[in-house]
N, C-alpha and C positions, 0 to 999 in steps of 0.2 A: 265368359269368353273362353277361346281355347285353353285346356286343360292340362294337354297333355304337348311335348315338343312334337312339332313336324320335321317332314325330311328335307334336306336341299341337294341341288344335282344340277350340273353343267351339261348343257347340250350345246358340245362346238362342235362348229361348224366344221367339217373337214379340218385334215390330219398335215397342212402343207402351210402356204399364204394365208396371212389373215387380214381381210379390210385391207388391202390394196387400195394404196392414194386415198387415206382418209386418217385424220387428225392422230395424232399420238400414237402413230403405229411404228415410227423409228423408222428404221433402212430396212423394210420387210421384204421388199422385194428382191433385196438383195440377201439377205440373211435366211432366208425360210428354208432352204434344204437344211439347216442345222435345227432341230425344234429345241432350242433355247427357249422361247416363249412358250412354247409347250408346259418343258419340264416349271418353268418358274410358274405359271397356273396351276398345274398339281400339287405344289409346295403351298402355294398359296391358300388356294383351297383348303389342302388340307390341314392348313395352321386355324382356319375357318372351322374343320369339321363337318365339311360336307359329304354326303354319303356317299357319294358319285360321280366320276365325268364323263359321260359317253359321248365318242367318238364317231360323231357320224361321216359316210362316208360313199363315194360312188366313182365306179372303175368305165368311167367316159367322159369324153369331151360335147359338154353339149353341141349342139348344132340345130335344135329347133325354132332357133327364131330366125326367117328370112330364110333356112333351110341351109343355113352359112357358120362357121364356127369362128368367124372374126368377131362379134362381140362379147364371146365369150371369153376368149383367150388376147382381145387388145385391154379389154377391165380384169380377167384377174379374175372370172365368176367359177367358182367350184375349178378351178384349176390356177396350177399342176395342186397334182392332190398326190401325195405320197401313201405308200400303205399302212393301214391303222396297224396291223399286228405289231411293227416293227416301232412306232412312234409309240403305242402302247407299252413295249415291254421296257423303251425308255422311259418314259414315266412313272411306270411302277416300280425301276430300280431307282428312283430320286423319290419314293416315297415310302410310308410305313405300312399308313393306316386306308386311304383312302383308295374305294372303288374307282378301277379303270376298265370302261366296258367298250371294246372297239365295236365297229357293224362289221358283219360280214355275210352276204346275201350267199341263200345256199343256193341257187344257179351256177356260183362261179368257183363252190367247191365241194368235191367230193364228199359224203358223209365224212368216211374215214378220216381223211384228211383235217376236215374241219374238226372232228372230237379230240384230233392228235395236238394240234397247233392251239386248239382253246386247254388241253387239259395241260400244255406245257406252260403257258401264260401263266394257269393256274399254280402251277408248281412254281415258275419262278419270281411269283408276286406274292408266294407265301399265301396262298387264297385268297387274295384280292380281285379275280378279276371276272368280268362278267360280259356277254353277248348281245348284243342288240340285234337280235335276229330277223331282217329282212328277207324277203320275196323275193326281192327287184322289182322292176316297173318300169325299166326303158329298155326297147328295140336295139337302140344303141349300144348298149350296154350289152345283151344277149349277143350278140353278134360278133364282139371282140370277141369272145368265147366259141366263135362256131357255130354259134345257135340260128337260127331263120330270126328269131323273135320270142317275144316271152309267150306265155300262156294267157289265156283269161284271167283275168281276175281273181274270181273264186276258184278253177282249177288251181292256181298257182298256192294256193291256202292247202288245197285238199292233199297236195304233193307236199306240202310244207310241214302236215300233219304225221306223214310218212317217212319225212326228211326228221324230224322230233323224235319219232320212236326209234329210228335205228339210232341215231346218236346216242339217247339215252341208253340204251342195251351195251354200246361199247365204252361208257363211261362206266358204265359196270361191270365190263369184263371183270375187272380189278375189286373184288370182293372186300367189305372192311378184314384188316388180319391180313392180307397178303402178302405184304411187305412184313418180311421178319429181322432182317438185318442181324442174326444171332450171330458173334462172332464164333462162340464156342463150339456148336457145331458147323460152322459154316456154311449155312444157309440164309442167302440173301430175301427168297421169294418162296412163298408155301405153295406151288404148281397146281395144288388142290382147290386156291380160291382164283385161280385165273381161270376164264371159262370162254369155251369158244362161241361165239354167237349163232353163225349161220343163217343171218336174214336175209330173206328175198320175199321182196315186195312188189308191187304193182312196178315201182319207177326207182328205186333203190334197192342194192344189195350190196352186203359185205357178210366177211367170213370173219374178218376177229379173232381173238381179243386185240384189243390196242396194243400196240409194244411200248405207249413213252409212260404206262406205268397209271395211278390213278389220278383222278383230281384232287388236292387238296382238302377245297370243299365236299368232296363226294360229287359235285353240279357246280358248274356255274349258272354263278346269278344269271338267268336270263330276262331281255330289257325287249319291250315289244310296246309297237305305237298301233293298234289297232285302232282304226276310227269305222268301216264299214260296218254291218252287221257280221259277215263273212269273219273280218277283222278283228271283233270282238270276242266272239267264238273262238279263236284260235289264243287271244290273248290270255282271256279265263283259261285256258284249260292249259295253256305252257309259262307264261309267263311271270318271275318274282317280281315284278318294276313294270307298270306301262304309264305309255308318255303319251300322257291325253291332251288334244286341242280342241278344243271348246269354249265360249263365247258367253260367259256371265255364272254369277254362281249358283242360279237354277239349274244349268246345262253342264256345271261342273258336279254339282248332285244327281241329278239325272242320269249321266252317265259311269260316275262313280255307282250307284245302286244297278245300274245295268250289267255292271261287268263280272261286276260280286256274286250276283244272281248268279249271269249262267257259270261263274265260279262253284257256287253253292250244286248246281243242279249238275255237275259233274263230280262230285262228290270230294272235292276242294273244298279246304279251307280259306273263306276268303280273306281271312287278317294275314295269311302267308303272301297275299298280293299285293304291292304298296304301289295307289294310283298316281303318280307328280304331273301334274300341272302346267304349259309351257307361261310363261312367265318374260316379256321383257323390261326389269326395275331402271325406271331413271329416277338416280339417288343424285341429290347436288346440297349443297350446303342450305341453303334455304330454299321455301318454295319458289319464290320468282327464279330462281338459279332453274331449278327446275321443270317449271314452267316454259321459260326461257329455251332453255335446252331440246322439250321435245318440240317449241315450233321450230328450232335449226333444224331437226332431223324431219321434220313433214316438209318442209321447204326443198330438201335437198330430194327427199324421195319424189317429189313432184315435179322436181331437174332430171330426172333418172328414171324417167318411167320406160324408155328402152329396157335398161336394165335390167328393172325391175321384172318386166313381161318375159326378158328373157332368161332368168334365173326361174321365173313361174313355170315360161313352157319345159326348161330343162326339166324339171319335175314332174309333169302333168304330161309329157310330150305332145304336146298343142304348138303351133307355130302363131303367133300372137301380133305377129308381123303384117298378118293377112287381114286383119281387122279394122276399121276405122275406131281410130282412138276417139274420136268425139261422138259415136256412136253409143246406144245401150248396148250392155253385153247381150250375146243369143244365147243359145240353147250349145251346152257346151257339153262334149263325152267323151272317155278315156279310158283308156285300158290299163293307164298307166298309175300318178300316186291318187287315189278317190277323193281320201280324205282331203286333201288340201284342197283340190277342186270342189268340193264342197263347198271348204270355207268359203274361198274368195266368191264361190255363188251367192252364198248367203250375205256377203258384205257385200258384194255388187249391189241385189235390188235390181232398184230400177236408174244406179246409175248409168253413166256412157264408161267404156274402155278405162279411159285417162283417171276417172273419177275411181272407179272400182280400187285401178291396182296405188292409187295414191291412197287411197283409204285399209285397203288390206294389210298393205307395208308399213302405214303408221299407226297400225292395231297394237296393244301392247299386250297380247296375250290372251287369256282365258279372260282374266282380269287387266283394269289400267293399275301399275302402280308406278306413282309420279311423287317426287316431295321430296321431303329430308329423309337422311337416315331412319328418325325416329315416325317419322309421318308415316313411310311406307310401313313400316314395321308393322304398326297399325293397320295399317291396311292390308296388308295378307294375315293378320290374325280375324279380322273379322271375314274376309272371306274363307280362312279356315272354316272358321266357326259354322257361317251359311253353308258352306258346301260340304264340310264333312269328309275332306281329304285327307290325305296323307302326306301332304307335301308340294314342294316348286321345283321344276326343273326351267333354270336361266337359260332363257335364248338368247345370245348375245355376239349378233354376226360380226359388230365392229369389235372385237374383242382385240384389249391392250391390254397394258401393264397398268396402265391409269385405270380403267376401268375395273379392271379385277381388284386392285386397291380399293377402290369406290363400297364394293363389296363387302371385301377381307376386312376393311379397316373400319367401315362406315357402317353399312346393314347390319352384317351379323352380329357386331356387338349390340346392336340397339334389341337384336332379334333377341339375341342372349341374356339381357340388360333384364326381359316380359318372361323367360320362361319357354320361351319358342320354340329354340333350337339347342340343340346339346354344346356342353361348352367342354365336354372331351369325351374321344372314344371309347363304349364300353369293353370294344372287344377287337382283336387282332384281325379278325376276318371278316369279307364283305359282308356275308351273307345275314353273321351274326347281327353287324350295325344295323343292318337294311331291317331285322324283326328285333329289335331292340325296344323298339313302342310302336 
């Protein structure tokens, strides 16, 4: 059995509301411009030990389903969403140890800008903090910004590629040694290792060096979910973290050994890459508790299949509104997120509409894990084992205080109990934990 510990990692859901009108979520609707819940999840966590929370996140209001933004905003779906950098830098002053990595899509910010804002994170997290480097992939969203629309697909990668090298060049204006701080001769800065860039590129230019100083780390940690081929290719070649979705633990090996590769074949190291897993755990006291538990939640998503279609199309930008639900799904295409349109094709089949998105929503991940503390524990070790991963990143849209307790209190110790998971940090900074095994 697994050997050696894996990683663990929160993928919340936006930086605002959480689970609107759904069990144990307290006065959310009224309390959510305060991220109290936030910071007490970060605490949590990191009394857990887990390597990371990233902060997903998207700067529009959908309106793809019915071509209308009433069901998004009368249920509470991805809005209001407040901005990650700022919920981030709360969180990281209510913590020590633990990775906080906001998204922030380079569409909607300037290189410069974004090297300057990620490397003060980094400063004032004491190197903790790291990027979930998005594209974009909705019209929508380009638009608030000025824009007609996004790009292709793969263009959007190839500018993204562009957008990666000048960033990296202005996290290094700032040369190791530059910072001298000598009192006695008073010299704060050696002007020798600060260096001007000068890039201009196809679709990016800056002049440089940064003025807010270096990063901590040298880099942040950068977090990337590539699922295309396009996708993959950019992940191997930029990213410390990616967040993989896929569907059994052949396809969890399969594309763990894909990504490594064209890691390797870019002349990366692939153990500096750690693959996590999307993962939704329902942990309950026993199995029937459990059991129990996830037919309430297929129940519900089977009440809620508007909803559901219409947090899909926000994503996919598909209007799903236009379909007959008791129909098979068609021939479905996007410009917008692939990967997940993918999935729900492949869990479709040859069901109808209703069938699909009731089946997709009550998917639990790469893997199902369902049972007791000690059951599931079990169960992500042996799909370690099969798949040859690096770790779980928690998808957990209802996210509460009760359930991250479920976690903090229940999983991790059992995980810790086998040898799993680390039961303290070896090191002060992200970067270090995230290659630590």
């Amino acid at each position: 059995m697994q050997t050696e510990p894996f990683h663990l990692g929160l993928f919340l859901q936006g930086s605002s509301a959480q689970a609107w009108g759904e069990p144990w979520t307290g006065r959310i609707g009224e309390s959510w411009m305060q991220p109290k819940l936030f910071i007490d999840v970060a605490q949590a966590l990191e009394r857990a030990c887990f390597d990371y929370i990233l902060l997903e996140d998207s700067s529009y209001i959908g309106e793809s389903y019915a071509a209308s933004r009433e069901i998004y905003l009368h249920h509470g779906i991805a809005v209001p969403r407040q901005d990650p950098s700022v919920v981030a830098s709360l969180m990281a002053a209510a913590t020590s140890r633990i990775g906080i990595v906001p998204t922030f899509a380079t569409f909607a910010y300037p290189p410069y800008l974004l090297a300057r804002l990620v490397a003060t994170l980094d400063q004032v997290s004491a190197g903790r903090i790291g990027w979930n480097m998005v594209t974009g992939s909705s019209d929508f969203a380009a638009r608030n910004f000025g824009l007609d629309g996004m790009p292709d697909h793969d263009l959007r990668y190839d500018m993204a590629d562009e957008y990666m090298d000048l960033v990296g060049q202005l996290w290094d204006s700032w040369e190791p040694g530059a910072l001298v701080a000598d009192a006695e001769s008073g010299k704060l800065v050696d002007h020798a290792k600060v260096r001007q860039v000068d890039f201009k590129g196809r679709w990016y230019a800056s002049r440089g060096p940064l003025n807010s100083g270096p990063c901590v780390q040298g880099r942040p940690v950068i977090a990337q979910a590539g699922g295309s081929p396009r996708g993959r290719q950019f992940a191997a070649r930029h990213a410390d973290t990616v967040v993989a979705s896929v569907k059994g633990t052949d396809a969890m090996r399969a594309y763990r050994d894909d990504v490594r590769a064209r890691r390797r074949a870019q002349g990366l190291d692939p153990a500096t890459m750690k693959v996590l897993f999307l993962v939704a755990p329902i942990v309950a006291e026993t199995e029937e508790d459990a059991q129990a538990l996830k037919a309430r939640r297929a129940a519900q998503v089977a009440a809620q299949v508007d909803r559901k279609l219409a947090f899909l199309g926000k994503i996919t930008n598909i209007d799903f509104a236009q379909f007959d639900l008791d129909a098979p799904v068609g021939q479905l295409t996007t410009n917008g997120h692939q990967q997940t349109l993918d999935d729900f094709k492949r869990k479709a089949g040859n069901r109808t509409l209703r069938q699909a998105v009731a089946a997709y929503n009550s998917d639990g991940g790469s893997v199902e894990l369902v049972g007791t503390p000690d059951g599931v524990a079990a169960q992500m070790a042996e799909a370690m084992q099969e798949a040859g991963g690096d770790g779980f990143l928690f998808s957990m849209p209802n996210i509460s205080r009760r359930s991250v307790a479920e976690i903090e209190d229940g999983l991790v110790p059992a995980l810790q109990k086998r040898g799993l998971v680390r039961k303290a940090y070896g090191h002060e900074q992200f970067r270090d934990n995230l290659l630590e095994f």
